[in-house]
N, C-alpha and C positions, 0 to 999 in steps of 0.2 A: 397291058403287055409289059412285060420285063419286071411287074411289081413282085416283092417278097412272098413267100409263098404262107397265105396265112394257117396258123394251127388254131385248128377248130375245136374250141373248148366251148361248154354254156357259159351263159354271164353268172358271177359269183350269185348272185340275189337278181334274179330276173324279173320278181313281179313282188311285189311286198309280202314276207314272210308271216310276219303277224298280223296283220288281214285276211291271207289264206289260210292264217292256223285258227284263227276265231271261227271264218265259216263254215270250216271243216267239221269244228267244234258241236257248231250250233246244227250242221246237215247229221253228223253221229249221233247226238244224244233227241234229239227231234225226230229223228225218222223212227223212234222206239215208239212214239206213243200212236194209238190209234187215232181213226178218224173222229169216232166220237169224241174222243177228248181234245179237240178244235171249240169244243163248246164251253168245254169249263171259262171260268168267268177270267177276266184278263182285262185291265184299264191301263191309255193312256190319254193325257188330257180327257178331253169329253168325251172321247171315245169309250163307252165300256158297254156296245149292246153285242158284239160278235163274238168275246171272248177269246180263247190263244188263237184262233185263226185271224183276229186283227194283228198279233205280233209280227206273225208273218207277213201280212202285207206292209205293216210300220218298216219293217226290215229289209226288204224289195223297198221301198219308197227310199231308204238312206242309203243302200247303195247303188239305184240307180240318180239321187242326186249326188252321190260320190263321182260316177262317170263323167255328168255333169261339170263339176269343181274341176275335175283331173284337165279337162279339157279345156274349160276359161282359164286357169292356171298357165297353161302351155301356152295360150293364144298370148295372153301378159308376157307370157316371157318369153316372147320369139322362138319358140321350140315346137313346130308343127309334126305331126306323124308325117312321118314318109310315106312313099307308094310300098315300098317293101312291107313295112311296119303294116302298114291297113291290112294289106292280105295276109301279116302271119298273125293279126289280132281277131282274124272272122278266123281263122281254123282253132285259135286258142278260145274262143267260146264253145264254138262246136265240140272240140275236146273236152272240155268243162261238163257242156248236156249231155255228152256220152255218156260223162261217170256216175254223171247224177242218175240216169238212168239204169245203168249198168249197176251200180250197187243198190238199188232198190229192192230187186228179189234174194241179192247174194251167193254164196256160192253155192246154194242147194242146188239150183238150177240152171249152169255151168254147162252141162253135159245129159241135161232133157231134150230131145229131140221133139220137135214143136210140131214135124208132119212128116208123111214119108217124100226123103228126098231133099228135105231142108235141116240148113246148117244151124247145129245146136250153137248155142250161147259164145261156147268157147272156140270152137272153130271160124265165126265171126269176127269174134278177137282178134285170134292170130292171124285169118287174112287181111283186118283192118292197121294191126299194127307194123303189121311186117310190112305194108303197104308205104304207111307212114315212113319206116326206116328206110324203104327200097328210096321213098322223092328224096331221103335227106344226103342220103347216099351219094344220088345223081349230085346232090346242089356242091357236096364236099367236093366232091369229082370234079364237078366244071369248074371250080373255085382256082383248084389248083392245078388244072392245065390253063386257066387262062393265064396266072400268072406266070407259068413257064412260057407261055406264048405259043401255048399249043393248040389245036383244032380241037373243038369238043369230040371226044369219041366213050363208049361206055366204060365204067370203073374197073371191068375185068378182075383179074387176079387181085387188085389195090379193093376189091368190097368189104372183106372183113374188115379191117384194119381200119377204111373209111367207119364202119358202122361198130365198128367199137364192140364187138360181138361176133364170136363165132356162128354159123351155122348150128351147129351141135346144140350150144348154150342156149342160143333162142328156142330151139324145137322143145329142150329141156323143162325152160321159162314155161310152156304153155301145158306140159302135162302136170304142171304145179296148180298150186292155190290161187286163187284171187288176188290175194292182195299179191304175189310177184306178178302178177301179169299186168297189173295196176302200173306196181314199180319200174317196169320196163317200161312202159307207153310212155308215164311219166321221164321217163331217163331219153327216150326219142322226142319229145315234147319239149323237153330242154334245150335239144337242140337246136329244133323248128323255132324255137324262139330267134334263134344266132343270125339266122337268114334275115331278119328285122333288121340290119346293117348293110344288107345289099343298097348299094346306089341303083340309081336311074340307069343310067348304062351298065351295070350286070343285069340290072331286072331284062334289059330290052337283048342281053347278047343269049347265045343259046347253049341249050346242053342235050347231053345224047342219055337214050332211056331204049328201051323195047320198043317204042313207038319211033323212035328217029328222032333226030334234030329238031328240038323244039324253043321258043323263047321261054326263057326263066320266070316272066310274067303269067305263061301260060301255065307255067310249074307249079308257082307257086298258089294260083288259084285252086288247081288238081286237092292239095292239102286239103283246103273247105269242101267242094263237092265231092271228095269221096266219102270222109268222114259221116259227113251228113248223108249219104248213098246206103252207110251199112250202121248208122245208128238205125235209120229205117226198119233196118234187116230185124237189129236187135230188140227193137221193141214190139215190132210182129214175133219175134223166137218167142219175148217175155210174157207176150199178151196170148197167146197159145197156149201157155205149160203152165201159167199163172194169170191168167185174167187181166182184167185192165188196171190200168194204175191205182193206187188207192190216192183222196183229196190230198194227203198229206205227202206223198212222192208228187203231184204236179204241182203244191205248194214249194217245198223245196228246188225240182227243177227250174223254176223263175226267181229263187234267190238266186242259184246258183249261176244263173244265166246274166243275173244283173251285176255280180261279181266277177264275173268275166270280162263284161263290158264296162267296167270299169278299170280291170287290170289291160285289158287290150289299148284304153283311154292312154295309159302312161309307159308305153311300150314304147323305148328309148330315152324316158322321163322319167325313174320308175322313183328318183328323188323326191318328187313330185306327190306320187302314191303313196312313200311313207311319210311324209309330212300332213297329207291330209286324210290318209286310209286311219292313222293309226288310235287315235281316237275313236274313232267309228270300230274299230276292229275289237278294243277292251269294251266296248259299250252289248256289242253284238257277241260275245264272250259271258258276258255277267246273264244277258238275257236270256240265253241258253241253259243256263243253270235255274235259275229264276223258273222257264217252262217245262222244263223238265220237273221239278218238283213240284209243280203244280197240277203235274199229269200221272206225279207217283212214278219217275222215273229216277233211278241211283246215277246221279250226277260221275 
């Protein structure tokens, strides 16, 4: 009560930038080549019976011991993940698997409707993001009535402004392309990070939403289980209009997913992540190139 009323910006570098741009790298130029070409020949150490679908696992295997490091790191240096932090690092994976999934078919199939009565690709989207902006909305809200020392009540008239986006804009955003509906999630994503600085007591104090008066811990859980609620949704939309995954999309969604869990590892640490991501990031960078031309792909 009576504290400064915070402005709610994302952190300048939230998660290591050149470890997200390496696997981005490696998820772009990899998702090109087919399933057959997992077989072409590919060695590391003794390993050389599996061929590029062993790089892939080599590559899950370093950054889920990244996660690993990120964490005995942290325990060394007296700097444990918060209770905040834990639950905005399980919605930042979840986020992660969404894309991974959601850019596997691309935007052909956006706006294929998968059965009568069910929501095509993109309308998914927008109720899943707009979801996301509506909790972050609430959190900006309750932030700054506690500090005025006010009673939780809903954002009313202060919503856009909290959410940094018109009504109009966002509708806009979604009769767009992919990649801005991407950039929006990502720009609400950023935010969702900020809530990783909540104490113990904002987690436990409460804020108002369409459902009532709830604790912020319950809030902040909502994040994970919705996400994960309509990735569901999306990959029944995808496997309807497009068949089931191909080996090389559920290859990539378990990089992607170990990369998550590794950034979510140094979520208020993120020093941490580039001291030990960054390495691992030029290595996972080079090898991407490497497979790619081995698959007859233009780097």
């Amino acid at each position: 009560m009576g504290r400064p009323s915070r402005r709610w910006r994302p952190p300048a570098e939230p998660l290591s930038a050149d470890l997200a741009a390496a696997v981005e790298r490696f998820d772009r130029l990899l998702r090109r080549i087919s399933d057959s070409d997992l077989d072409r020949p590919w060695a590391w150490s003794q390993y050389d019976e599996e061929g590029i679908r062993f790089a892939f696992f080599r590559t899950l295997e370093e950054l889920t011991d990244l996660a690993v490091k990120v964490a005995a790191r942290r325990q060394e240096a007296g700097r444990p993940v918060g209770r905040a932090a834990r639950l905005v690092g399980r919605h930042h994976v979840a986020w992660r698997e969404l894309w991974s999934i959601v850019d596997a078919p691309g935007e052909s199939l956006l706006d294929r409707v998968p059965a009568e009565g069910e929501w095509p690709l993109r309308t998914v989207l927008e109720h899943l993001v707009g979801a996301d902006l509506g909790f972050l909305v609430v959190q900006r809200n309750a932030a700054e009535r506690r500090a005025a020392g006010l009673e939780p009540a809903r954002a009313g008239d202060a919503w856009e402004r909290l959410a940094g986006i018109t009504e109009s804009q966002f509708e806009e955003t979604f009769k767009g392309p992919l990649a801005g509906i991407r950039a929006e999630h990502t720009r609400v994503h950023d935010g969702v990070l900020e809530l990783a600085r909540l104490t113990d007591e904002e987690l436990a104090s409460e804020s108002a939403f369409w459902d009532g008066v709830m604790p912020n811990r319950f809030r902040l859980g909502r994040f994970e289980s919705h996400i994960r609620q309509h990735t569901i949704q999306a990959e029944k939309a995808i496997a309807a209009v497009a068949g089931p995954p191909r080996e090389v999309d559920r290859l990539l969604l378990l990089i992607r997913r170990a990369q998550a869990e590794a950034e979510a590892a140094a979520i208020g640490a993120e020093d941490i992540l580039e001291e030990t991501g960054g390495p691992l990031g030029a290595a996972i960078a080079a090898r991407a190139i490497e497979l790619a031309e081995l698959a007859g792909v233009t780097a």
